[in-house]
The first five atom37 places (N, CA, C, CB, O) and aatype in JSON, in Angstrom:
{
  "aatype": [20, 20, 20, 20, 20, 20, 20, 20, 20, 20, 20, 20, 20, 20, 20, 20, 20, 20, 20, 20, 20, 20, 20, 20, 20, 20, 20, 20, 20, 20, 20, 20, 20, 20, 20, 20, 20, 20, 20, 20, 20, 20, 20, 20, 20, 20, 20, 20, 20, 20, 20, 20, 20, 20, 20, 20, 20, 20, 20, 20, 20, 20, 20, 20, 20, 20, 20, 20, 20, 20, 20, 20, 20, 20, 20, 20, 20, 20, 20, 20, 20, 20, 20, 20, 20, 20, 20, 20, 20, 20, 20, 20, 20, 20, 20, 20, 20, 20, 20, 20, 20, 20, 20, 20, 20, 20, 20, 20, 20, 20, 20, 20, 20, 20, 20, 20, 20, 20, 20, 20, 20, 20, 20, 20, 20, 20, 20],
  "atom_mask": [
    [1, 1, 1, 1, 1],
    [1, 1, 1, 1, 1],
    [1, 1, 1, 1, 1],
    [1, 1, 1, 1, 1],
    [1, 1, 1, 1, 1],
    [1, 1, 1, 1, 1],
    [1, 1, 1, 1, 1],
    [1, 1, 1, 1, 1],
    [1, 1, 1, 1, 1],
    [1, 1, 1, 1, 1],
    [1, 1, 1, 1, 1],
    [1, 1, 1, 1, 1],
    [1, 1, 1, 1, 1],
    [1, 1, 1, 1, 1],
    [1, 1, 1, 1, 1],
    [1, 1, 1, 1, 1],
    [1, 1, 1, 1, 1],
    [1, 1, 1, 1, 1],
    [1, 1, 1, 1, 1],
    [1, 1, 1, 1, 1],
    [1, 1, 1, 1, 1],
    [1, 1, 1, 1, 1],
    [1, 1, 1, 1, 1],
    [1, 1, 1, 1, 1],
    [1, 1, 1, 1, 1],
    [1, 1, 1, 1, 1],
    [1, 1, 1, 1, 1],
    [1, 1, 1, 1, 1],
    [1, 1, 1, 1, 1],
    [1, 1, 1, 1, 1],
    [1, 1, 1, 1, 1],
    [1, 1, 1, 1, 1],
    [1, 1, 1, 1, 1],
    [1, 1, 1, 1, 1],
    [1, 1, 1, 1, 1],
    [1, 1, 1, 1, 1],
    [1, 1, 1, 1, 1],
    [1, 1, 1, 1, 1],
    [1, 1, 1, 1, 1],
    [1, 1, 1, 1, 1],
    [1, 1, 1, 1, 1],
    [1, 1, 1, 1, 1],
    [1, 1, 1, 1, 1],
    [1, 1, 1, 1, 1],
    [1, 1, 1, 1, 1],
    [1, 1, 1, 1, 1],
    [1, 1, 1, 1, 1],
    [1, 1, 1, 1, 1],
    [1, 1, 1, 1, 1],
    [1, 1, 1, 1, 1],
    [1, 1, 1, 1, 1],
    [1, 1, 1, 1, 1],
    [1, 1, 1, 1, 1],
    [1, 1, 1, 1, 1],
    [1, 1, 1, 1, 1],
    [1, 1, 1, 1, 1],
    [1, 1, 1, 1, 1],
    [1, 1, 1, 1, 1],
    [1, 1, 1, 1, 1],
    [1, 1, 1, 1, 1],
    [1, 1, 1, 1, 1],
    [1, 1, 1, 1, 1],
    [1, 1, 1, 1, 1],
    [1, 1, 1, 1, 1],
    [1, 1, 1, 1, 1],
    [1, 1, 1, 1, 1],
    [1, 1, 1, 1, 1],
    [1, 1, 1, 1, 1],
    [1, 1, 1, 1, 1],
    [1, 1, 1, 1, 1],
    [1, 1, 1, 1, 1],
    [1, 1, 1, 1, 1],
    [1, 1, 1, 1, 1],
    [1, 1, 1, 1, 1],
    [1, 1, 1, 1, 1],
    [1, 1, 1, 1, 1],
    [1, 1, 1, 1, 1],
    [1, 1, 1, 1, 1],
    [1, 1, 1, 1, 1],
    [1, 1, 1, 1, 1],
    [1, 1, 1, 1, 1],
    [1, 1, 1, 1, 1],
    [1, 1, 1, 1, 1],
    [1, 1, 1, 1, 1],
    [1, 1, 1, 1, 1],
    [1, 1, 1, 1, 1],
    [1, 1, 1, 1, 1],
    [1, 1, 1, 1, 1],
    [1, 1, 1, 1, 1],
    [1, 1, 1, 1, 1],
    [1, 1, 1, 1, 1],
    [1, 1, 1, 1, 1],
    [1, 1, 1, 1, 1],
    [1, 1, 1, 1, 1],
    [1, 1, 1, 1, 1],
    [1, 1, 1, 1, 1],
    [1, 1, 1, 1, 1],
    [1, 1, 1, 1, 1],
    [1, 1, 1, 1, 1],
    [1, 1, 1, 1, 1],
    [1, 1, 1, 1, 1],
    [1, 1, 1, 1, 1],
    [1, 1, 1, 1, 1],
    [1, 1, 1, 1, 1],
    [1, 1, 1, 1, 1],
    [1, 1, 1, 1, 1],
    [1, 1, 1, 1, 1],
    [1, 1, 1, 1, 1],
    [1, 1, 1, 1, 1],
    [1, 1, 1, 1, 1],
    [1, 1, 1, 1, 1],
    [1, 1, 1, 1, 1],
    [1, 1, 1, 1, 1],
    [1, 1, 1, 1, 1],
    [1, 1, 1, 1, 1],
    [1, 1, 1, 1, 1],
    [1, 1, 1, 1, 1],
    [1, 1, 1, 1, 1],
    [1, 1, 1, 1, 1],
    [1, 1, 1, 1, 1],
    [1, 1, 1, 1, 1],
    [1, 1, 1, 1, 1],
    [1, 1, 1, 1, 1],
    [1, 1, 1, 1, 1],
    [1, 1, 1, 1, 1],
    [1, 1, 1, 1, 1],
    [1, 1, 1, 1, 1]
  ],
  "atom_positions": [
    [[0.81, -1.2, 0.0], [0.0, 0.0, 0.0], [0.85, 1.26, 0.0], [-0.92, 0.0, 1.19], [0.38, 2.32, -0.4]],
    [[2.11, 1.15, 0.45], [3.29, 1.88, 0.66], [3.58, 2.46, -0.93], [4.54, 0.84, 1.37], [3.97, 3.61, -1.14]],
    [[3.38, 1.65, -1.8], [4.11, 2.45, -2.89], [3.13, 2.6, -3.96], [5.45, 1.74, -3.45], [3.3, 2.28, -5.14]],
    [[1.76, 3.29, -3.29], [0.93, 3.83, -4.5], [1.3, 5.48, -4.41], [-0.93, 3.46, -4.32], [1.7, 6.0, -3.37]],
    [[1.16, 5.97, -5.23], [1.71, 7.84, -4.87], [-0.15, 8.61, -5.58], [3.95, 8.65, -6.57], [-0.76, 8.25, -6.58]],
    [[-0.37, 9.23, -5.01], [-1.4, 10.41, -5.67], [-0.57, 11.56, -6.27], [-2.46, 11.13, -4.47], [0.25, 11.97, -5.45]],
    [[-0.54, 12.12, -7.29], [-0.01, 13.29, -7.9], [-1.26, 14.24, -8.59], [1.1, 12.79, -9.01], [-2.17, 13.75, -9.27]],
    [[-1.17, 15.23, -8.36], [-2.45, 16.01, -8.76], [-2.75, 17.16, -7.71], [-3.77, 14.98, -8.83], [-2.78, 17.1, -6.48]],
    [[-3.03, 18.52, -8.81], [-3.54, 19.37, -7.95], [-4.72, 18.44, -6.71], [-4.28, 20.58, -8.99], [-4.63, 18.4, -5.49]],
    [[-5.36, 18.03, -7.27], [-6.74, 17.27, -6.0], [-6.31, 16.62, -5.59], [-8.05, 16.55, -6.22], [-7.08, 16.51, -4.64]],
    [[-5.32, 15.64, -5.36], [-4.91, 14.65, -4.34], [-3.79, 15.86, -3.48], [-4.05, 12.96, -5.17], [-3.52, 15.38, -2.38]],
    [[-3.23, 16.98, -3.62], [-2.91, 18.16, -2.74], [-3.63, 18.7, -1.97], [-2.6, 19.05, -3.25], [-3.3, 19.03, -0.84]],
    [[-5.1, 18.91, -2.65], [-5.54, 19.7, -2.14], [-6.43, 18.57, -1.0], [-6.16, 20.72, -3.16], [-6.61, 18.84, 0.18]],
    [[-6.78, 17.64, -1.48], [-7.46, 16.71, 0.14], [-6.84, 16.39, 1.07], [-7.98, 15.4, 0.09], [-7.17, 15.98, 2.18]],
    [[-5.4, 16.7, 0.36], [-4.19, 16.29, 1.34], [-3.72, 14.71, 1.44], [-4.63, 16.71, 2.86], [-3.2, 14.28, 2.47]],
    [[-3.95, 13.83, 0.21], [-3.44, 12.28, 0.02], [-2.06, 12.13, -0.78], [-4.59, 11.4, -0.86], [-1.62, 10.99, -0.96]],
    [[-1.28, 13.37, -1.31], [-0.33, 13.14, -1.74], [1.01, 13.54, -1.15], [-0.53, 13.45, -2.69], [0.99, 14.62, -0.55]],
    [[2.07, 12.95, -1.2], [2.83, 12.76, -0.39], [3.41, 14.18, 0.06], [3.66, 11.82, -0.86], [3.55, 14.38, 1.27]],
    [[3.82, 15.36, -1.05], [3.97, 16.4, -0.86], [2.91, 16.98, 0.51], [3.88, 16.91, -2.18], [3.32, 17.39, 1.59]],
    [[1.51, 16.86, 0.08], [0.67, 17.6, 0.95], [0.75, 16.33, 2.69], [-1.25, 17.82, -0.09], [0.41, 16.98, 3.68]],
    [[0.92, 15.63, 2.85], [1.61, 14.73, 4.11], [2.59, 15.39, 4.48], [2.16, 13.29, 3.84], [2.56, 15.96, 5.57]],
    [[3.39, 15.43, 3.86], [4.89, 16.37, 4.34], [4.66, 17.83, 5.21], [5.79, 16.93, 2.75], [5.26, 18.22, 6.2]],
    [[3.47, 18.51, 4.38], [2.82, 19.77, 5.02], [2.59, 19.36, 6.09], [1.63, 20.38, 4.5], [2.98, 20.09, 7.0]],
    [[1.88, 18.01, 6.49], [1.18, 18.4, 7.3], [1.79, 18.03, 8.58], [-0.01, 18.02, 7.06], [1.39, 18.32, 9.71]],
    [[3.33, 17.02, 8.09], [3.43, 16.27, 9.28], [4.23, 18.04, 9.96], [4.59, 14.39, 9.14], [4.2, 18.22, 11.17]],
    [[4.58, 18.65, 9.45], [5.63, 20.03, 9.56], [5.48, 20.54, 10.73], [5.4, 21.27, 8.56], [6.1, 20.63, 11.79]],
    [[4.05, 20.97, 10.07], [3.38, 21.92, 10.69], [2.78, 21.89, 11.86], [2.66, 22.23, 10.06], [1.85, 21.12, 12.11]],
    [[3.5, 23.13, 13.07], [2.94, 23.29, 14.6], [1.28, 23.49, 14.52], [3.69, 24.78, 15.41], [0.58, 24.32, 13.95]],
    [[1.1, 22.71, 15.09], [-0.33, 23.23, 15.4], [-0.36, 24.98, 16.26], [-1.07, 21.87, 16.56], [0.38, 25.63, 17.0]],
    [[-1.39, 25.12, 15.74], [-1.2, 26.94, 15.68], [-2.56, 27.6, 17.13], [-1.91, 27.73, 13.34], [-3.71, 28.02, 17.0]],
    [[-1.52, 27.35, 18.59], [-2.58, 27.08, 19.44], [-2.3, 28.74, 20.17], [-2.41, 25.43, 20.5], [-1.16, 29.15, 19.96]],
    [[-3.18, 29.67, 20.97], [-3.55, 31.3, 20.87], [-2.41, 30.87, 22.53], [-5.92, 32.16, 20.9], [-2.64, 29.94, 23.3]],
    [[-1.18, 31.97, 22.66], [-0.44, 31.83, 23.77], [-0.98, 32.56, 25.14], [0.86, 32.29, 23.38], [-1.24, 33.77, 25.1]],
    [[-1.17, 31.72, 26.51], [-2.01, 32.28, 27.14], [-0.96, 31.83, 28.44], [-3.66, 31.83, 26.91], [-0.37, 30.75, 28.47]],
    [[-0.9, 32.43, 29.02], [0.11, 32.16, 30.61], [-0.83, 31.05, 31.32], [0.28, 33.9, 31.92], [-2.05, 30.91, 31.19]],
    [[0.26, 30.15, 32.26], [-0.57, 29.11, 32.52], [-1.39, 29.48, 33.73], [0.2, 27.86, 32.68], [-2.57, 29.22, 33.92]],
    [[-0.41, 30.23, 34.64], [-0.64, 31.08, 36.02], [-1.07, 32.54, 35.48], [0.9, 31.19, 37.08], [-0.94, 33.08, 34.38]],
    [[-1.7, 33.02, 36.87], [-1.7, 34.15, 37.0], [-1.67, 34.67, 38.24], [-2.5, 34.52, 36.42], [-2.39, 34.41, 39.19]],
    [[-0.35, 35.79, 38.12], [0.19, 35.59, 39.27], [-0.73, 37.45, 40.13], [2.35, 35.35, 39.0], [-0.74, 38.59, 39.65]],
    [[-1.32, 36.91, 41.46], [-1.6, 37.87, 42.04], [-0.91, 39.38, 42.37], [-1.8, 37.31, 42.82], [0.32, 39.33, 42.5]],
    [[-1.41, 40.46, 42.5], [-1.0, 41.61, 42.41], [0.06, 41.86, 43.34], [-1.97, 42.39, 42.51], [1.12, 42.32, 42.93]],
    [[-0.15, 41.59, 44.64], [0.71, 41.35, 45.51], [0.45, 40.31, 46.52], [0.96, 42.4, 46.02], [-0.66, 39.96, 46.91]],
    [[1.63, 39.85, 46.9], [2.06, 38.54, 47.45], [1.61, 38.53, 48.71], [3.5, 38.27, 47.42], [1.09, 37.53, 49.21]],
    [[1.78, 39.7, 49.36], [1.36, 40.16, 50.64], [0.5, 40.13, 51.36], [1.37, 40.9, 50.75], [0.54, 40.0, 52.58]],
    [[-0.69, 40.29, 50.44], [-1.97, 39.49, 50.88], [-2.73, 38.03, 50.8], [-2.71, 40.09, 50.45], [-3.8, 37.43, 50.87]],
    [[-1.67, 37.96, 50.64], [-2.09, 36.28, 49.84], [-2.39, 35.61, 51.58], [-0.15, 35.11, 48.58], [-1.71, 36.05, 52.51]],
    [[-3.32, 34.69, 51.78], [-3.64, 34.07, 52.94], [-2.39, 32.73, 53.08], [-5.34, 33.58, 52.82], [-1.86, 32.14, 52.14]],
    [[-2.26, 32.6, 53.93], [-1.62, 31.25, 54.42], [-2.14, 30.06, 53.77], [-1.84, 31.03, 55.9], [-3.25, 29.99, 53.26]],
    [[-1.31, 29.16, 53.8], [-2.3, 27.76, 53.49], [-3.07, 27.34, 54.32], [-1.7, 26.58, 53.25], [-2.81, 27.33, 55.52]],
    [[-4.46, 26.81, 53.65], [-5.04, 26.74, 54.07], [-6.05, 27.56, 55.35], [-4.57, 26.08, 53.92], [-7.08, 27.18, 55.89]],
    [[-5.51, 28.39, 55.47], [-6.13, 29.41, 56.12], [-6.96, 30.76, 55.24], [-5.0, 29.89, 56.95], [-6.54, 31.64, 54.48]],
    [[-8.33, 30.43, 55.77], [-9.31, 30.71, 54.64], [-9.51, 32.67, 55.21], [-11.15, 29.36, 54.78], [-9.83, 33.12, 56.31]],
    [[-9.18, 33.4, 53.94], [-9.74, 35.0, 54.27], [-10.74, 35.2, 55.11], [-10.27, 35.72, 53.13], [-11.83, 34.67, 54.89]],
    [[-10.58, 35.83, 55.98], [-11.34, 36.55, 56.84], [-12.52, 37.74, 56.91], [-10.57, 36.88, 57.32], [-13.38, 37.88, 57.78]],
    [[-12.31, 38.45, 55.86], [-12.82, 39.84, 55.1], [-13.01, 39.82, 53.24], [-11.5, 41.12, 55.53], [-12.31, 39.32, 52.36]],
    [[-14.02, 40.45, 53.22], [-14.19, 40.52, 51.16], [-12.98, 41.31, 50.59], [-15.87, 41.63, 50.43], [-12.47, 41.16, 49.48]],
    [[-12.6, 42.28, 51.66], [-11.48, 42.52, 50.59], [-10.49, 42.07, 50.63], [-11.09, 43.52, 50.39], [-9.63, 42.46, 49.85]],
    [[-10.27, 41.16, 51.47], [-8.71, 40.2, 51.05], [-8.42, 39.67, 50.17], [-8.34, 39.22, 51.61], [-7.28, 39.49, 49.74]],
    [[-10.07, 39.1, 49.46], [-9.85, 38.25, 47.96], [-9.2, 38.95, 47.05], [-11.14, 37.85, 47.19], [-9.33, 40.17, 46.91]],
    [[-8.4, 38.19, 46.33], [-7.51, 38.67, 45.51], [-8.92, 39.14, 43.9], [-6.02, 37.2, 45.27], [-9.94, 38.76, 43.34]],
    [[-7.93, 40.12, 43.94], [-8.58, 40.56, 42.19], [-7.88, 40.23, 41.2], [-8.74, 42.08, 41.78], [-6.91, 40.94, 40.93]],
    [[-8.16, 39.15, 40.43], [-7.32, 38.56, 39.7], [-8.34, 38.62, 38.15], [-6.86, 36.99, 40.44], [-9.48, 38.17, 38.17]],
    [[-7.99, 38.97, 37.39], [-8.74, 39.13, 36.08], [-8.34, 37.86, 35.43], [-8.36, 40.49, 35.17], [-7.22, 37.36, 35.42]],
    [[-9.75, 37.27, 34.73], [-9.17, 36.12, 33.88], [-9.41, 37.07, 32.74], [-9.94, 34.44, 33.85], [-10.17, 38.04, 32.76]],
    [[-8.55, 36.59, 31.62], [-8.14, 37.11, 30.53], [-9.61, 36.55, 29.44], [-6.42, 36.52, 30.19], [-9.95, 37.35, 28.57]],
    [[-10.33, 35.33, 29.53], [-11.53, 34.83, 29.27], [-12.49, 35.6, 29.6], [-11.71, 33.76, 29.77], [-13.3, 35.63, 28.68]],
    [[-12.87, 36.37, 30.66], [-13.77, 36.82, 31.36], [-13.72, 37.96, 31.07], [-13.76, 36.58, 32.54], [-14.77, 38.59, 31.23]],
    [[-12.5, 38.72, 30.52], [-12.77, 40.24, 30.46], [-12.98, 40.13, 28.52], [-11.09, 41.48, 31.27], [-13.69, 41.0, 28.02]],
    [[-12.53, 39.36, 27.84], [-12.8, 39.23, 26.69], [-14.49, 39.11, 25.97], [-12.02, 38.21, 26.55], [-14.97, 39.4, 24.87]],
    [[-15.1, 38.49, 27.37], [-17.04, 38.06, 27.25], [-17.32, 39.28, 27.96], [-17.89, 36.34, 28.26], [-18.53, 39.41, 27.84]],
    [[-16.81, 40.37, 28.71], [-17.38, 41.16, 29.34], [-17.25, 42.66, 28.25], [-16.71, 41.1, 30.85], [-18.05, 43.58, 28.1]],
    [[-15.88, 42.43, 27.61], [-16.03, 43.68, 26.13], [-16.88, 43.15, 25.06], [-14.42, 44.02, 25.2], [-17.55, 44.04, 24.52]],
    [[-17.02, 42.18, 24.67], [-18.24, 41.7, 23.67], [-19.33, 42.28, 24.08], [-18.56, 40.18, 23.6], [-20.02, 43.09, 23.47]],
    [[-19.52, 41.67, 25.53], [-20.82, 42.15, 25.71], [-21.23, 43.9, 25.76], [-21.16, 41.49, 27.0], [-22.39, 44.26, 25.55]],
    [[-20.32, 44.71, 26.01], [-20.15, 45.73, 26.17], [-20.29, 46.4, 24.25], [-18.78, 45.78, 27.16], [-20.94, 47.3, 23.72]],
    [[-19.55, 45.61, 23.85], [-19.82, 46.07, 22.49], [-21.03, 45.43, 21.5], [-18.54, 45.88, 21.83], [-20.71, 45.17, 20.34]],
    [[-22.27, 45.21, 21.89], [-22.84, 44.37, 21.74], [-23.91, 45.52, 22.28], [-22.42, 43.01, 22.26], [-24.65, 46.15, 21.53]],
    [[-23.87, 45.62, 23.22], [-24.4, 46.8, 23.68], [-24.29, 48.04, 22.91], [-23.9, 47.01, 24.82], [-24.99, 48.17, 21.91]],
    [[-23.79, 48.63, 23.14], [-23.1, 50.01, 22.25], [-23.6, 50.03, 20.64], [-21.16, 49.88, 22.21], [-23.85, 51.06, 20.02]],
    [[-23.7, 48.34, 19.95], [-24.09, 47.91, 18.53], [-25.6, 48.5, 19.05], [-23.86, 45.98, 17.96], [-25.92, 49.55, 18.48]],
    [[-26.37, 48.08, 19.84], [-27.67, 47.37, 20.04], [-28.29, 49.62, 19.76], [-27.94, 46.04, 22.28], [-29.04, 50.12, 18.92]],
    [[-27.58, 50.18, 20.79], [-27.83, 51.3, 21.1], [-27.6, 52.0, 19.47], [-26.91, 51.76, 22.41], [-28.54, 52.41, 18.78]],
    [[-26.41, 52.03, 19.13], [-26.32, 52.96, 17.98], [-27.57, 52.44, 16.8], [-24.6, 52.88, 17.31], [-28.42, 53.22, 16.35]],
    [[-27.49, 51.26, 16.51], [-28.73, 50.4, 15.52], [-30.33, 51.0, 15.7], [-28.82, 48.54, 16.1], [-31.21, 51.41, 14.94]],
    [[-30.17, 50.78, 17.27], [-31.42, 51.75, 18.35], [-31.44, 53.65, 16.82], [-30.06, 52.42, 21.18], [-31.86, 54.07, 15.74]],
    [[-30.9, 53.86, 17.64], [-30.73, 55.56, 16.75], [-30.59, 55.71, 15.9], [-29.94, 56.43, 16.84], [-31.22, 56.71, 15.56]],
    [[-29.82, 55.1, 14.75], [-29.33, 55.14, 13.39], [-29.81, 54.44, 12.75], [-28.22, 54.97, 13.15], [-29.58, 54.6, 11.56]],
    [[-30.69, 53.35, 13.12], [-31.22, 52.74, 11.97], [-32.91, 52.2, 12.54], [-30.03, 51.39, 11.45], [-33.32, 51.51, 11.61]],
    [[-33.75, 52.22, 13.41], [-34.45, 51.92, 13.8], [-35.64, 53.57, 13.42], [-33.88, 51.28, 15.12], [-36.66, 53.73, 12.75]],
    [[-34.87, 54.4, 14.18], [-35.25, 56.24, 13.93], [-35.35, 57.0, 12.78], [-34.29, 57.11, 14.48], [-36.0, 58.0, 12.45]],
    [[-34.43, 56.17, 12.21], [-34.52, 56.46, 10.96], [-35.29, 55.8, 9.93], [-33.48, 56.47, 10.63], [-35.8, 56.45, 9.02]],
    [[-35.41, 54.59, 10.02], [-36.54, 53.64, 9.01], [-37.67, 54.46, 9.92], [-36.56, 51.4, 9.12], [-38.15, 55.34, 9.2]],
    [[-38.06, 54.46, 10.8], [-39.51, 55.03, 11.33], [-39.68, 56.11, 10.94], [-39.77, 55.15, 12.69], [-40.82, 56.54, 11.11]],
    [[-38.58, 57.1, 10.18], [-38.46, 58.6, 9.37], [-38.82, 58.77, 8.18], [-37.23, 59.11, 9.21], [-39.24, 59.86, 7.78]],
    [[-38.68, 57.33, 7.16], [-38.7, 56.75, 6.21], [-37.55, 57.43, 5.49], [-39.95, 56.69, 5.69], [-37.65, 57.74, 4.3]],
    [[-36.45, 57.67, 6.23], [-35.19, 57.58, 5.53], [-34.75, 56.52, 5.46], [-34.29, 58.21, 5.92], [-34.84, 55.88, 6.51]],
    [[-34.15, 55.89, 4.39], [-33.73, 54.53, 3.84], [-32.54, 54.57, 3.84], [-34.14, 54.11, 2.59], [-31.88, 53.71, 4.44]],
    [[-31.95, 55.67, 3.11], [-30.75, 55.62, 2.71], [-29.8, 55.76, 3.99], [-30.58, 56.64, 1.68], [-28.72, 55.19, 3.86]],
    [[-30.07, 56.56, 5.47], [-29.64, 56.72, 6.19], [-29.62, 55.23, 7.14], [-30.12, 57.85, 6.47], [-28.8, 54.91, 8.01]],
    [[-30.49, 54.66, 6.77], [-30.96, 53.56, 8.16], [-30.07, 52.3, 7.19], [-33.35, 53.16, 8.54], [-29.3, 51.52, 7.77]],
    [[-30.27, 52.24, 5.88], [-29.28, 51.04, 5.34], [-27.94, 51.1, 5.12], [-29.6, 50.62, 4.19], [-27.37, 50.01, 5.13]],
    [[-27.2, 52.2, 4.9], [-25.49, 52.83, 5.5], [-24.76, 53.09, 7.06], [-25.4, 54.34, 5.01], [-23.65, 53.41, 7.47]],
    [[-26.04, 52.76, 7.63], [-25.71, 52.59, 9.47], [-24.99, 51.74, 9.82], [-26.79, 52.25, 10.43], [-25.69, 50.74, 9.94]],
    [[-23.83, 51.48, 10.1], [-22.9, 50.73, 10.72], [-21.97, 50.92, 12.04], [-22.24, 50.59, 9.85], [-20.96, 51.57, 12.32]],
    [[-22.65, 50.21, 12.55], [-21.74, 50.24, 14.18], [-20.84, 49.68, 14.41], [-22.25, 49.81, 15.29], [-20.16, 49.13, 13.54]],
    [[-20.47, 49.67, 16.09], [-19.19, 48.75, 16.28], [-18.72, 47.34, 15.83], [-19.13, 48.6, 17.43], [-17.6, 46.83, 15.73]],
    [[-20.22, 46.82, 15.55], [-20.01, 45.48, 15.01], [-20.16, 45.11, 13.85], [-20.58, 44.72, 15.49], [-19.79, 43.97, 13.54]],
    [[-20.88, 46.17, 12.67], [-21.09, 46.07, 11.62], [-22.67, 47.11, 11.33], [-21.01, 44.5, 11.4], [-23.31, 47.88, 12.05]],
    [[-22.79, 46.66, 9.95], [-23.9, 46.82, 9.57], [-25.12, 46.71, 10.48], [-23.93, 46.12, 8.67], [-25.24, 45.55, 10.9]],
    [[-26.08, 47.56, 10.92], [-27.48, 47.42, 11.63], [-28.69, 46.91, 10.98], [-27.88, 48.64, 12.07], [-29.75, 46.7, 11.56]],
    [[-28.41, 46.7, 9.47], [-29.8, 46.41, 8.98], [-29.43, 45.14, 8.96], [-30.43, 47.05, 7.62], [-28.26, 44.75, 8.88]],
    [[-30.74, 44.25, 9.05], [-30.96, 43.07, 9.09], [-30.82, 42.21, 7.6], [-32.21, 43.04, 9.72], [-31.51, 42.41, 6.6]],
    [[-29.6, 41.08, 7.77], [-29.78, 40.16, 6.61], [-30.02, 38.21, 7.24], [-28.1, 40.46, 5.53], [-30.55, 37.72, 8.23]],
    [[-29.3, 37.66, 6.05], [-29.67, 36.36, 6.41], [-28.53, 36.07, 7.22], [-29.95, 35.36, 5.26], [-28.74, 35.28, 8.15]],
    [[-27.17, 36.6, 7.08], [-25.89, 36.04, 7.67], [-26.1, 36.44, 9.23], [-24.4, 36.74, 6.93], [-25.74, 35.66, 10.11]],
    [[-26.77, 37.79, 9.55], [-26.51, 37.59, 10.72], [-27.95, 37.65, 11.39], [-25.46, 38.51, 11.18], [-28.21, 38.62, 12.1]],
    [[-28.97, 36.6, 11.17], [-29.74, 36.04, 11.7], [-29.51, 34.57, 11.92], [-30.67, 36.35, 11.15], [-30.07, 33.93, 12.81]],
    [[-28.27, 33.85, 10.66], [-28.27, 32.56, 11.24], [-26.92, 33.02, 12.18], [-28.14, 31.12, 10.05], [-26.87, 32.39, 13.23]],
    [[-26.23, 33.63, 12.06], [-25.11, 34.11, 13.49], [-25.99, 33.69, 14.66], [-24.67, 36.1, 13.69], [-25.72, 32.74, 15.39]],
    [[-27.14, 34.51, 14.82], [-27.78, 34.76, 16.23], [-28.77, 33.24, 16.38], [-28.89, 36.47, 16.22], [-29.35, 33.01, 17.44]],
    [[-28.85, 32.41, 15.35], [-29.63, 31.2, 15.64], [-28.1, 30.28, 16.15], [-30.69, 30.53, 14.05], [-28.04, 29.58, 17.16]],
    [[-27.2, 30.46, 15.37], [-26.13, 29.75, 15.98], [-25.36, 29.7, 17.14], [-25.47, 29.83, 15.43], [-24.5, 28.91, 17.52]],
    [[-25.86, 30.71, 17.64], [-24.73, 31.61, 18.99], [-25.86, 31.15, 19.48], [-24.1, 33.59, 19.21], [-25.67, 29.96, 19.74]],
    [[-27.19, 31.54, 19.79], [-28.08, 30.94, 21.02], [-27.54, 29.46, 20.94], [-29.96, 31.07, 20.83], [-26.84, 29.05, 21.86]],
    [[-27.9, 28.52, 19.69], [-27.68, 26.8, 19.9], [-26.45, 26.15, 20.82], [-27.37, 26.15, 18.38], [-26.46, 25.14, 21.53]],
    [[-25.0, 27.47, 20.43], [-23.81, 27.45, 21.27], [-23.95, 27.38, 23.11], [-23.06, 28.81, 20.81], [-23.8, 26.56, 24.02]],
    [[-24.32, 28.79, 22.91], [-24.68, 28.36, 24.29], [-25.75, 27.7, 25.49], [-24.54, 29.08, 24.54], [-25.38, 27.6, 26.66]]
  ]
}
C-alpha cells in the first residue's frame, strides 16, 4: 500500500499526496499563547495555606483574561444594540432609507440580513 503515490492538484488539495503529508506532518499546530498562572497583584496578601480570608477585601482581584474578553463583547454588543437603536431603527420610522441602510456600528452593519440572523440562531444553539 506503501508504494501507491497520488499526484495532482486534487490529491494536494485533500491532502493524500505525499507532498501535501509532508505539510502536514511540519506543521505546529497553531494554538492562541495564554500564561498558565496568573500571578496575584501582591504577594502580601495572599492568605496562608489553608487558612481561609477573613474579610471581602482580602480576595484577591485577579482578572481572567476569558472573562474580560465576554465582558467587552458584551459591552460592544451593547453600544451595537444602542447605535442600531438611533441610526437605523429612527430612521426607518423617518422613512429615511438611505440613512438607516449605511448605518454601521461597532459590530457592523445594523440592517438586518440572512448572515446575521443565522449568526444569532447559531450563537443561542452554542450556548
Amino acid at each position: 500500500m506503501d508504494d501507491v503515490q497520488f499526484n495532482g492538484g486534487i490529491f494536494d488539495a485533500v491532502g493524500l499526496s505525499d507532498s501535501a503529508k509532508a505539510k502536514l506532518r511540519s506543521s505546529e499546530p497553531q494554538i492562541a499563547e495564554r500564561a498558565p498562572l496568573v500571578v496575584p497583584p501582591s504577594l502580601e496578601r495572599l492568605p496562608a495555606p489553608g487558612e481561609q480570608p477573613q474579610a471581602q477585601d482580602q480576595k484577591l482581584a485577579i482578572q481572567d483574561a476569558d472573562e474580560v474578553k465576554k465582558v467587552s463583547k458584551e459591552e460592544l454588543e451593547r453600544k451595537q444594540a444602542e447605535f442600531c437603536k438611533v441610526n437605523y431603527d429612527q430612521a426607518m420610522g423617518r422613512g429615511d432609507e438611505t440613512t438607516a441602510l449605511n448605518a454601521e456600528g461597532p459590530l457592523g452593519p445594523c440592517r438586518p440580513s440572512v448572515l446575521t440572523s443565522i449568526k444569532k440562531w447559531n450563537a443561542s444553539d452554542s450556548e
